[in-house]
TITOR-709837 format. One line per 10 residues: number of its first residue (from 1); their letters; for each residue x, y, z of C-alpha. Coordinates in steps of 0.05 Angstrom, whole numbers, plus 5000, padded with zeros to 4 digits. Example, Ala and Ser with C-alpha at 12.3 -4.5 7.8 and 13.67 -1.06 7.14 Angstrom:
! residues 2
1) as) 5246,4910,5156; 5273,4979,5143
END
This chain:
! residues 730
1) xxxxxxxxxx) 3336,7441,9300; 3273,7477,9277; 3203,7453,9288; 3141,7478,9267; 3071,7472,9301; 3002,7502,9279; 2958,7540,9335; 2891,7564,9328; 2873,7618,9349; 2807,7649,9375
11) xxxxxxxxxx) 2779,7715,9381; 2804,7751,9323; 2766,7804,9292; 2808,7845,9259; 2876,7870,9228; 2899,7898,9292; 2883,7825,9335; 2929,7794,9279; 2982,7848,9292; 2978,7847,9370
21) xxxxxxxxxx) 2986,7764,9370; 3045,7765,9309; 3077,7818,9354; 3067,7775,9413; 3095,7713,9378; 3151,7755,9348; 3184,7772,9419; 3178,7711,9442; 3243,7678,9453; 3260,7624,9414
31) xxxxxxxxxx) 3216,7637,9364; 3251,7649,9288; 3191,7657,9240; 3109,7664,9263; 3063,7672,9212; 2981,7692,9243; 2926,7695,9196; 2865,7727,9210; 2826,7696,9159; 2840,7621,9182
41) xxxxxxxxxx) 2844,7635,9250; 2914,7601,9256; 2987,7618,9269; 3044,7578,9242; 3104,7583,9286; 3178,7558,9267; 3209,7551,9334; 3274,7520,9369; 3243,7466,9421; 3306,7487,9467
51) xxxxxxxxxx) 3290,7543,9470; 3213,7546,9475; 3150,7501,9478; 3088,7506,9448; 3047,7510,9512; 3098,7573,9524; 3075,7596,9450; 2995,7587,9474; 3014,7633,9531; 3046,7688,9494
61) xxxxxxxxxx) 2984,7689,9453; 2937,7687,9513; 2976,7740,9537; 2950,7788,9474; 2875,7776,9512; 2859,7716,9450; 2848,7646,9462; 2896,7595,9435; 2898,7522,9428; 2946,7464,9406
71) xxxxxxxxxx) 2906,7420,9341; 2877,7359,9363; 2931,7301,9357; 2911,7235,9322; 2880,7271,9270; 2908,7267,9187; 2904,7335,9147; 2848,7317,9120; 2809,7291,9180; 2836,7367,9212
81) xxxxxxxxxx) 2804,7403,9151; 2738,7366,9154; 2731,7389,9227; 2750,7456,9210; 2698,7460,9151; 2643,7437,9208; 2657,7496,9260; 2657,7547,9203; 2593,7523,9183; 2566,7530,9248
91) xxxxxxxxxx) 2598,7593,9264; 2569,7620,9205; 2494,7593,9220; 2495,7620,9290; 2521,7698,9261; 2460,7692,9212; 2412,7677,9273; 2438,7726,9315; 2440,7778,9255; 2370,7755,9237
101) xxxxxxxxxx) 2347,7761,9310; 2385,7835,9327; 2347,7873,9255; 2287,7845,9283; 2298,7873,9355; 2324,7935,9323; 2258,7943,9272; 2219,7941,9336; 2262,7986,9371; 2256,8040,9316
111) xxxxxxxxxx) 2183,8034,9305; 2175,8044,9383; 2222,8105,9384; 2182,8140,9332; 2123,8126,9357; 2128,8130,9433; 2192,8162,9444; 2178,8192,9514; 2141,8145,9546; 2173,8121,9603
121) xxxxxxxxxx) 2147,8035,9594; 2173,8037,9529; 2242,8072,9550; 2239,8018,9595; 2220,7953,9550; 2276,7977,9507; 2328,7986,9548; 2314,7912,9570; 2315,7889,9494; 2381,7926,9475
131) xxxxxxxxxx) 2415,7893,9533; 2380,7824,9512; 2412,7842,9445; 2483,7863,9475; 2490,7802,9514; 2462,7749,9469; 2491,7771,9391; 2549,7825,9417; 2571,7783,9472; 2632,7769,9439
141) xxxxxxxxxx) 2643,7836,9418; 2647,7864,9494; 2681,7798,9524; 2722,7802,9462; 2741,7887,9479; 2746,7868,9560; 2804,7821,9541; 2839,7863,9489; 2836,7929,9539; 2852,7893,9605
151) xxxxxxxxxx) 2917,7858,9564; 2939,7932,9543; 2919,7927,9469; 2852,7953,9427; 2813,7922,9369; 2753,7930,9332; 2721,7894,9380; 2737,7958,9433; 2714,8008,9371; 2645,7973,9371
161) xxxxxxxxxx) 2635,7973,9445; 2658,8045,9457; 2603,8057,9404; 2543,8020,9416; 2565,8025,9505; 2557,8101,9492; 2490,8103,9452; 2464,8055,9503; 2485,8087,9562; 2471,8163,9542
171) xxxxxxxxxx) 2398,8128,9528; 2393,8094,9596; 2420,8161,9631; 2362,8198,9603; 2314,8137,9617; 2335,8143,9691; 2337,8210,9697; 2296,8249,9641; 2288,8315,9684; 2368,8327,9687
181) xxxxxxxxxx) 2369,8341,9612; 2306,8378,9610; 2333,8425,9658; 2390,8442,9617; 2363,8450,9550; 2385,8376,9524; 2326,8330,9485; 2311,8271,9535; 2315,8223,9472; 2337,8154,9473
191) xxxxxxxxxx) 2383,8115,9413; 2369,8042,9439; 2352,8029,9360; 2423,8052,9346; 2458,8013,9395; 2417,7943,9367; 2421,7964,9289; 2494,7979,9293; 2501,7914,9333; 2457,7887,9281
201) xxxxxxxxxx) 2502,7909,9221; 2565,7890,9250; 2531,7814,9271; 2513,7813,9202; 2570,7839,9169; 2617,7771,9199; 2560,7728,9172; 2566,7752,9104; 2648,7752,9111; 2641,7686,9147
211) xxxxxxxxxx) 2597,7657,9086; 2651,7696,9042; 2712,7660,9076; 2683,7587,9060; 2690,7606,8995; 2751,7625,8998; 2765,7550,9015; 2716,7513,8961; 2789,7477,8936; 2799,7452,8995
221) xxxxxxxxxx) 2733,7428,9012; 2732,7389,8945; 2804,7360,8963; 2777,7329,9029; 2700,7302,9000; 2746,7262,8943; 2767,7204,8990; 2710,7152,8991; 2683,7132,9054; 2696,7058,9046
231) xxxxxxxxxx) 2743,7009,9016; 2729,6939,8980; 2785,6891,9011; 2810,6827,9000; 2806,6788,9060; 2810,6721,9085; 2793,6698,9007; 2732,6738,9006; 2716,6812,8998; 2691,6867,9047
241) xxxxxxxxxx) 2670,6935,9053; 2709,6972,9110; 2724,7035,9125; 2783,7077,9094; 2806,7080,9167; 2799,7002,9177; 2860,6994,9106; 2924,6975,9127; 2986,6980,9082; 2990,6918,9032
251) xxxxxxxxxx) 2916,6904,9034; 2896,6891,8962; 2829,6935,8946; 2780,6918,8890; 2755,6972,8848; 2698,6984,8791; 2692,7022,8741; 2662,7095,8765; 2686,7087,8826; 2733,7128,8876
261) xxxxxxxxxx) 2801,7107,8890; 2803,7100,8968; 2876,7105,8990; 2948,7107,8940; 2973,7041,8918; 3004,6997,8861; 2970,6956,8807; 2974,6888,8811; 2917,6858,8766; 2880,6884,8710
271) xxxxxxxxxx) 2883,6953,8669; 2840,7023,8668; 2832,7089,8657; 2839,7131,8715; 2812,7208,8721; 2863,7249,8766; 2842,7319,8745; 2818,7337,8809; 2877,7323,8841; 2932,7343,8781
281) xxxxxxxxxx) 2889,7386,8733; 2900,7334,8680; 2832,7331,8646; 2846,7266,8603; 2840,7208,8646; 2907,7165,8650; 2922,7089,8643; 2941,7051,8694; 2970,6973,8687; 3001,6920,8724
291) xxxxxxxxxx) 3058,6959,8765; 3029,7029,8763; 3013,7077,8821; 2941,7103,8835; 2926,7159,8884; 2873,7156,8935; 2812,7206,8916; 2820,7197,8837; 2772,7164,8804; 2764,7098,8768
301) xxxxxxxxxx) 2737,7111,8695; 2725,7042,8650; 2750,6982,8681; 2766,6932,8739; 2827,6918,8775; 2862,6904,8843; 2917,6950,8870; 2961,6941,8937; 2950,6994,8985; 3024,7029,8996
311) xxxxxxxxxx) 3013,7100,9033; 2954,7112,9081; 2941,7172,9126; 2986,7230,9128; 3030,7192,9082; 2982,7196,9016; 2980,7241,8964; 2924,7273,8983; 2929,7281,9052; 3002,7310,9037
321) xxxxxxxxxx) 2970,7366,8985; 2918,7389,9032; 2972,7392,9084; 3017,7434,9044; 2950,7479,9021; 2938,7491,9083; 3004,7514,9099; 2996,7557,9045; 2931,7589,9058; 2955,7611,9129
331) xxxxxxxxxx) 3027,7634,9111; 3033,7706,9099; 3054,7751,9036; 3108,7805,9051; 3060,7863,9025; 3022,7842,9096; 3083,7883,9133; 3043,7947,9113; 2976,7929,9134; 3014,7902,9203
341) xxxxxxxxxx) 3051,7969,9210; 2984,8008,9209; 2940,7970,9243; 2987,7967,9307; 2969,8042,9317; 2908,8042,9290; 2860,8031,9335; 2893,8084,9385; 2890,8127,9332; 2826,8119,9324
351) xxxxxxxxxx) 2798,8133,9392; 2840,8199,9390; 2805,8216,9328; 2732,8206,9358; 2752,8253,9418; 2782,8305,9375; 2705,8298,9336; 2668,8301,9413; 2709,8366,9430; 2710,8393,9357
361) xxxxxxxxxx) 2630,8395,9358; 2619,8423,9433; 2670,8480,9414; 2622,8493,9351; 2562,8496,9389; 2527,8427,9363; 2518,8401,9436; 2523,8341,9466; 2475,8296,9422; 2506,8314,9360
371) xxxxxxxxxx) 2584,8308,9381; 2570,8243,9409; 2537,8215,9349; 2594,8244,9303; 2644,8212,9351; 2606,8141,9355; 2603,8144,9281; 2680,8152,9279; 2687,8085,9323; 2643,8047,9288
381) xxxxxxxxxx) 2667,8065,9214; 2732,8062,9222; 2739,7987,9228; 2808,7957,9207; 2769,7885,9189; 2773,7898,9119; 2855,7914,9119; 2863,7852,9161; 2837,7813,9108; 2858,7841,9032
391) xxxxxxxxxx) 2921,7800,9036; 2899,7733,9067; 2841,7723,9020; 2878,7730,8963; 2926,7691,8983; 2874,7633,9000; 2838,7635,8935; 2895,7639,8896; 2924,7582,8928; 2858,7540,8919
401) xxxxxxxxxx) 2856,7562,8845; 2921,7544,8835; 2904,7468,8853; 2844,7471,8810; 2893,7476,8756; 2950,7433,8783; 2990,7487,8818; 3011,7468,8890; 3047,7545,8916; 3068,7544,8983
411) xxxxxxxxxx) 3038,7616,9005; 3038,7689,8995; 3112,7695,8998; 3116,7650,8938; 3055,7684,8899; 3084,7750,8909; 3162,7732,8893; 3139,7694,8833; 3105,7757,8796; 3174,7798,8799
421) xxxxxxxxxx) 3212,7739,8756; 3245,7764,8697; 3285,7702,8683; 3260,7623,8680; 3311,7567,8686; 3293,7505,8666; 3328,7434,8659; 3319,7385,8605; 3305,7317,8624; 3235,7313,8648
431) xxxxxxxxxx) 3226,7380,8640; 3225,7409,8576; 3220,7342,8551; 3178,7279,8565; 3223,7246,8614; 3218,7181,8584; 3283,7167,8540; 3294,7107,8496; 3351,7072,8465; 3339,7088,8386
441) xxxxxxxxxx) 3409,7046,8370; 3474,7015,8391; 3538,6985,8373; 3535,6934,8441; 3521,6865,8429; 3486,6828,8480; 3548,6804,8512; 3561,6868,8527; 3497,6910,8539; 3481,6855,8593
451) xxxxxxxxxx) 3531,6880,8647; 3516,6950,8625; 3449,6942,8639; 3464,6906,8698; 3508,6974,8717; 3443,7025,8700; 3400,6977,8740; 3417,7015,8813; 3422,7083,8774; 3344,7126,8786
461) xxxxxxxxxx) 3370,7171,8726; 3318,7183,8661; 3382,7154,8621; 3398,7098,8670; 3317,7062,8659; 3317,7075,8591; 3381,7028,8581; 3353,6971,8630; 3281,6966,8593; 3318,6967,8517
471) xxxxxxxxxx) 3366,6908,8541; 3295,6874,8570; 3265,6885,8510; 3307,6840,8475; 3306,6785,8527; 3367,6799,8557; 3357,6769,8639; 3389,6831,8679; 3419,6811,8733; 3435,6854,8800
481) xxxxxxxxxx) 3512,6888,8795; 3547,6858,8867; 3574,6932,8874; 3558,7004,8851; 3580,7074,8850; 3551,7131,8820; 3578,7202,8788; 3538,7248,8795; 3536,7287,8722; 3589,7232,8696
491) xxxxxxxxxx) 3564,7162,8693; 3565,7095,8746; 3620,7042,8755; 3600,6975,8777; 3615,6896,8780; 3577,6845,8752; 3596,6784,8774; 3672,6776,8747; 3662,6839,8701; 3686,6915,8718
501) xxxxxxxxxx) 3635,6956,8677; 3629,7032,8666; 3578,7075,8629; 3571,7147,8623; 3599,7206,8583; 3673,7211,8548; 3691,7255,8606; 3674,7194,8649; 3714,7144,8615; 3771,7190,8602
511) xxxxxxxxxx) 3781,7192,8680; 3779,7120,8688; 3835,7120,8636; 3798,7085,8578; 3802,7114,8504; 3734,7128,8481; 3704,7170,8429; 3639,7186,8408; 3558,7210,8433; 3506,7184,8467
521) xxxxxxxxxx) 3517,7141,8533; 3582,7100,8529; 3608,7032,8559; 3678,7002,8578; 3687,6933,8592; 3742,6907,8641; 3772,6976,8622; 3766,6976,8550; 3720,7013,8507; 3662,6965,8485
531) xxxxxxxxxx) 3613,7019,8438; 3556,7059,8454; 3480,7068,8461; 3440,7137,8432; 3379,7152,8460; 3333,7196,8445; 3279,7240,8499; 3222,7263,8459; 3201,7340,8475; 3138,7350,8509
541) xxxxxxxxxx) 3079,7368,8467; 3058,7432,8505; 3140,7458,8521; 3138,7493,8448; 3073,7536,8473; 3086,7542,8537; 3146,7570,8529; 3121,7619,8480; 3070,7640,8534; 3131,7654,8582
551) xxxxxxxxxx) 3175,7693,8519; 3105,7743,8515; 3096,7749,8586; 3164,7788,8578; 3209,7727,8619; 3279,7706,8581; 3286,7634,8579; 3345,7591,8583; 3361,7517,8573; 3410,7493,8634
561) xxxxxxxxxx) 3433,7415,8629; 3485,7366,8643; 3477,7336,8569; 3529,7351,8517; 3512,7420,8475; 3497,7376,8415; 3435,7349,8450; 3416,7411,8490; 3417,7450,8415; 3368,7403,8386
571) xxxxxxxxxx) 3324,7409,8448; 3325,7482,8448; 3319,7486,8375; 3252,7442,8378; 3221,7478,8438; 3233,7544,8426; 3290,7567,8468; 3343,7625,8447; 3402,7617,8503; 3428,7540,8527
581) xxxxxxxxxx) 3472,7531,8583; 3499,7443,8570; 3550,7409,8596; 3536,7430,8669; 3542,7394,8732; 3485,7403,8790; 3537,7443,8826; 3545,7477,8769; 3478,7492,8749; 3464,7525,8826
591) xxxxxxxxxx) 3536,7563,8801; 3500,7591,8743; 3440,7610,8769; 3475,7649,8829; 3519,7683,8763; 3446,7706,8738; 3425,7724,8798; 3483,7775,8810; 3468,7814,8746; 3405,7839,8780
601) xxxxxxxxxx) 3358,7783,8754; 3311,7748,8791; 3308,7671,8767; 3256,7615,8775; 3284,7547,8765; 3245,7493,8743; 3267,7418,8753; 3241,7353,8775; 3252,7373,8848; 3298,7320,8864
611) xxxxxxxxxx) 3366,7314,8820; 3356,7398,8818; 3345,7408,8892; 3407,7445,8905; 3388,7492,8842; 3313,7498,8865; 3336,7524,8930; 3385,7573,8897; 3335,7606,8855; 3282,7659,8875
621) xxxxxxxxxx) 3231,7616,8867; 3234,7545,8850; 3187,7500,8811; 3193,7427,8828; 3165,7388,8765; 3120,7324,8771; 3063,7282,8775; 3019,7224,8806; 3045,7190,8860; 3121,7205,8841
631) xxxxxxxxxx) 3107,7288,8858; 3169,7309,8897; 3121,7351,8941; 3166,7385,8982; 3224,7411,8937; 3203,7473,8907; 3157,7538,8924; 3114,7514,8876; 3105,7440,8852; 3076,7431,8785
641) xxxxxxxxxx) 3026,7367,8792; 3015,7368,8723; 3054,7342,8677; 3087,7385,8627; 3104,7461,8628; 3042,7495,8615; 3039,7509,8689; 3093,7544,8700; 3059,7596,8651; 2996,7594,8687
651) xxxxxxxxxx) 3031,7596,8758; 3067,7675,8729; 2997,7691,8704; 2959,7679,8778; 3022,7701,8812; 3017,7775,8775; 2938,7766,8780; 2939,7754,8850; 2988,7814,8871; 2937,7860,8829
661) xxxxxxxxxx) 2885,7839,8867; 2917,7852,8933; 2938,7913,8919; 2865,7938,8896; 2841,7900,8966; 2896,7944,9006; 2883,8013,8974; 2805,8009,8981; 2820,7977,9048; 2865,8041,9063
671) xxxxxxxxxx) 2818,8089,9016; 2757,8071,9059; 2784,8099,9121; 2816,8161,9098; 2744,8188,9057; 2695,8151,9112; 2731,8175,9186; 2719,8248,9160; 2659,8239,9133; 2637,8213,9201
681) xxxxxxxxxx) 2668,8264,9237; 2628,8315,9201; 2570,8288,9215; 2552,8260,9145; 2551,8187,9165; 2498,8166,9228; 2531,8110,9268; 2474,8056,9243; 2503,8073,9170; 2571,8079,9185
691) xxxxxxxxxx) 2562,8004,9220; 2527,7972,9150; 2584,8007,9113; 2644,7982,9154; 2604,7914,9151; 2605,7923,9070; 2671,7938,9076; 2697,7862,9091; 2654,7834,9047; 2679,7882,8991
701) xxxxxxxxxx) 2747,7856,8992; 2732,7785,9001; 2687,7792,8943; 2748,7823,8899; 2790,7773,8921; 2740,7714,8897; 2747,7740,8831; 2815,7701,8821; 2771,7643,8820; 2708,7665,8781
711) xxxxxxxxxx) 2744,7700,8718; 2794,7675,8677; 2860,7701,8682; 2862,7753,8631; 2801,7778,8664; 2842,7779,8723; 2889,7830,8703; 2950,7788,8663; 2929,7788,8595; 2984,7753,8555
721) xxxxxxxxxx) 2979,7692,8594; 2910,7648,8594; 2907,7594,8656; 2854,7570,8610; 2904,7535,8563; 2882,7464,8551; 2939,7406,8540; 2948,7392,8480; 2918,7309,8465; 2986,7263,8455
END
């Protein structure tokens, strides 16, 4: 059996750490998927525990020269996030002061040069502030290009200290020993302002990306702020303010109006209005009564009532969708097989390239000085930071826009699989329409619909409810059914009290060897046919324009159902939809789709992410329908927490937004190296501006990538899809 375990990971600077540690984690035994992100610092490994343990994973990663560490146990998603959102903060403060510090060092460094450039105190004084300036803000950078070299592999971190190591050692040769160079024609000038600006730029450069990343992550951080600190609790007769921690499952929790819902529970007492857009994208706030769910982090609009905590800690809502987005924002898109293919030869590459420059310019004369700038500038420029990082950001902020608007997609795999369908799937009940059927007539009397009822009452079908709350609503006492079995697709047999009872389809009915004729859901008593109930499942509001979003986005849509092709018709008919697929079984349905999927089409199923599973997993990629507390989380690549399917529209539009953007981050990512490495090797690009334009680099493609969650979609580059759409009122 497969297990999965999160590791962070220290150290990594750049697209070619990330590809040293995924390589690492890819040969190690045992091991069947690794996914390492550079932006979150974090790999995601899907190992066999037989086979491997995670202290064996932390080694192979050590192993690459990077630190590595199991997350801190004891700890809920949300708690882990929190702590995360702390050290990036911090990290981020400390670059700034360290960036601040080395322009400062390096602005008195250049003034000195200029002004006193051969005097041998001030070679001196600077010497001793570049290596305060090495030590203190690149400190990382050379401990960081120790470990890569002495474990075999080369990073950014090794470009940066070849570069700056040179500059200051050339200038500390000539410091010592000023005479050798006059003697043989050479300028005794120093570049201890290059080694600290360059230093400078690149310091500054991961405080800007750093500052860039937490953006990257603004969902997030508004996921974890929404749980409320405290709790009002009903205890010992009296209530009390205690932590969120201090609840324990069945406490009963007092709320007021404006306030935030502290942990998922049920109504017991009392009625509201309860905002959940932050958490579902759902901007009209939503009534809860006696019986309903709430979900921790929402917020309490108009009124008072009392609710029984149910879930708490990993098990909420809340804590499970910041779970799953960060399982998203650290997985990995396929296009990231490219950037890892490159950057495991890159930085080799590199370093050949900046000797080739050295020898190129001593053959043409230029002397020493100037081949050793050109090759410098050819280490410093040619950073791979900024190809590390045009996937990974883009998949982060599409995933946090995504739950802005209800969306939760589980990673880059998903975001880039979804753009490519051509074909969407979707089921009926719950689906396309409301979800909520109801019994419009019947030919039972109450004799009979009592034991029917009594049949439906085990039943979790749309159909099943809908035929318990009619009989209740004309005061019919349902009692339990002493034994049940259920068809799936067909119907349910069961015994109430003395009484054999059946309901379901003709099909059904037939089998059981009872005559029966007729629509809608049908019921045999002690194996005779007693009549019928029709009901009715209203289409949602928004399927009709949704769906018309889909049809001009260039997708074919179909209808697949278990309902008879009368019904499935009418649906269609109402909503919008050309082709219908009824009468289908859920075996059947995962049958159909694999038929669609052999004529060359690529098919996204959407369903309610339980009765579908076997269909969601069949298809490319599929959508698991819900919303509130009931969201089937885990069934689909991308769960809809929304209700209605206006989200599947907006999930094609970011999906085809998002793979524009990393395509644009990959080609100026690639583009940058191929115009800048010549330009430095010809000696058009010093290494203090090659190191503020490989710092500008990062930050470029972070910056593109935020678009996805500045600009609308069509802005974005899909423009027959909004993600603006509002839901239309009911």
């Amino acid at each position: 059996m497969t297990e999965s375990v999160t590791i962070k990971v220290d150290g990594m600077v750049c697209a070619a750490c990330q590809a040293h540690v995924q390589h690492a984690l890819d040969e190690t035994p045992g091991v069947s998927k690794a996914a390492v992100n550079l932006l979150t610092g974090q790999a995601v490994v899907a190992f066999d525990p037989q086979a491997v343990t995670p202290e064996k994973l932390i080694e192979s990663i050590r192993g690459t020269g990077y630190d590595a560490s199991l997350p801190p146990t004891g700890l809920t998603a949300i708690e882990e996030q929190a702590e995360r959102e702390r050290e990036q903060v911090a990290e981020a403060r400390e670059l700034t002061q360290k960036a601040a510090v080395s322009f400062a060092a390096g602005a008195v460094a250049m003034g000195a040069s200029m002004t006193y450039m051969h005097s041998l105190p001030v070679q001196w004084a600077l010497a001793a502030l570049t290596l305060f300036v090495m030590s203190w803000a690149g400190g990382r950078i050379y401990s960081g290009a120790w470990k890569s070299v002495r474990h075999g592999s080369a990073d950014m971190n090794a470009l940066v200290a070849l570069g700056t190591g040179a500059a200051f050692l050339y200038s500390l040769a000539v410091t010592v020993a000023p005479h050798f160079f006059h003697s043989r024609g050479i300028a005794a000038d120093v570049y201890y302002e290059a080694a600290v600006l360059i230093l400078a730029f690149v310091v500054a450069g991961r405080a800007m990306e750093a500052r860039a990343k937490r953006q990257t992550t603004s969902a997030l951080r508004k996921l974890i702020h929404l749980q409320p600190a405290t709790a009002r609790v009903i205890r010992g007769g009296s209530e009390a303010e205690v932590p969120v921690a201090s609840v324990q499952q069945g406490d009963t929790i007092v709320m007021r109006p404006g306030e935030k819902i502290p942990v998922d529970g049920e109504v017991i007492d009392g009625t509201s209005y309860i905002d959940e857009s932050m958490l579902t994208g759902e901007p009209a706030p939503v009534r809860k009564e006696h019986g309903d769910t709430v979900i921790g982090g929402a917020i309490n609009t108009t009124g008072s009532f009392r609710y029984r905590a149910t879930a708490l800690g990993e098990a909420s809502v809340l804590s499970r969708i910041v779970n799953l987005m960060r399982q998203a924002q650290g997985s990995r898109a396929p296009i990231e097989r490219l950037a890892d293919k490159i950057s495991g030869v890159f930085v080799p590459v590199v370093v050949m390239l900046a000797l080739v420059t050295f020898a190129g310019w001593m053959l043409a004369g230029g002397g020493v000085v100037r081949a050793a700038t050109a090759a410098v500038a050819v280490l410093i420029i040619a950073c791979p930071c900024a190809m590390g990082l045009a996937v990974p950001t883009a998949v982060m902020v599409a995933s946090g826009r995504g739950a802005e608007m209800g969306l939760l997609i589980k990673g880059g795999e998903a975001l880039e699989k979804l753009r490519s369908v051509d074909t969407v799937v979707l089921d009926k009940t719950g689906t396309v329409t409301e979800g909520r059927p109801r019994v419009t007539a019947t030919t039972l009397d109450d004799t009979a619909l009592r034991p029917a009822a009594a049949a439906e009452r085990r039943s979790e079908h749309p159909l099943a409810r809908a035929v318990v709350e009619f009989a209740e609503s004309r005061g019919i006492q349902v009692p339990e059914p002493q034994d049940f079995r259920s068809v799936t697709g067909k119907g349910v047999w069961a015994r109430v009290g003395d009484i054999n009872v059946l309901v379901g389809n003709e099909t059904f009915l037939r089998e059981q060897n009872v005559e029966a004729g007729g629509t809608g859901i049908l019921v045999a008593i002690d194996g005779k046919f007693a009549g019928s109930l029709q009901v009715t499942d209203p289409v949602r509001q928004d399927s009709a324009g949704a769906i018309k979003d889909l049809r001009r986005a260039g997708l074919d849509i179909i209808l697949l159902t278990g309902d008879v092709q009368e019904n499935a018709v009418l649906v269609a008919r109402e909503a919008g939809i050309r082709h219908v697929i009824a009468g289908v079984l859920p075996d059947g349905k995962v049958a159909e789709i694999r038929k669609l999927q052999e004529q060359g089409r690529r098919v996204a199923m959407v369903g309610d992410g339980i009765n579908d599973a076997p269909a969601l997993a069949q298809a490319d990629i599929g959508i698991a329908m819900g919303s509130g507390a009931d969201i089937a989380i885990e069934a689909g690549d991308v769960t809809l927490l929304r209700s209605g399917l206006s989200g599947v529209a907006q999930a094609v539009a970011l999906s085809r937004a998002t793979w524009n953007v990393m395509r644009q981050n990959l080609v100026w990512a690639l583009g940058y190296n191929v115009l800048a490495i010549p330009a430095a090797a010809f000696g058009f690009l010093s290494p203090v501006i090659a190191s503020a334009a490989m710092a500008m680099s990062s930050v470029s493609v972070v910056g593109n990538s935020l678009r996805l969650k500045r600009a609308g979609l069509k802005r974005a580059g899909l423009k027959t899809i909004s993600a603006e759409r509002k839901p239309q009122a009911r």
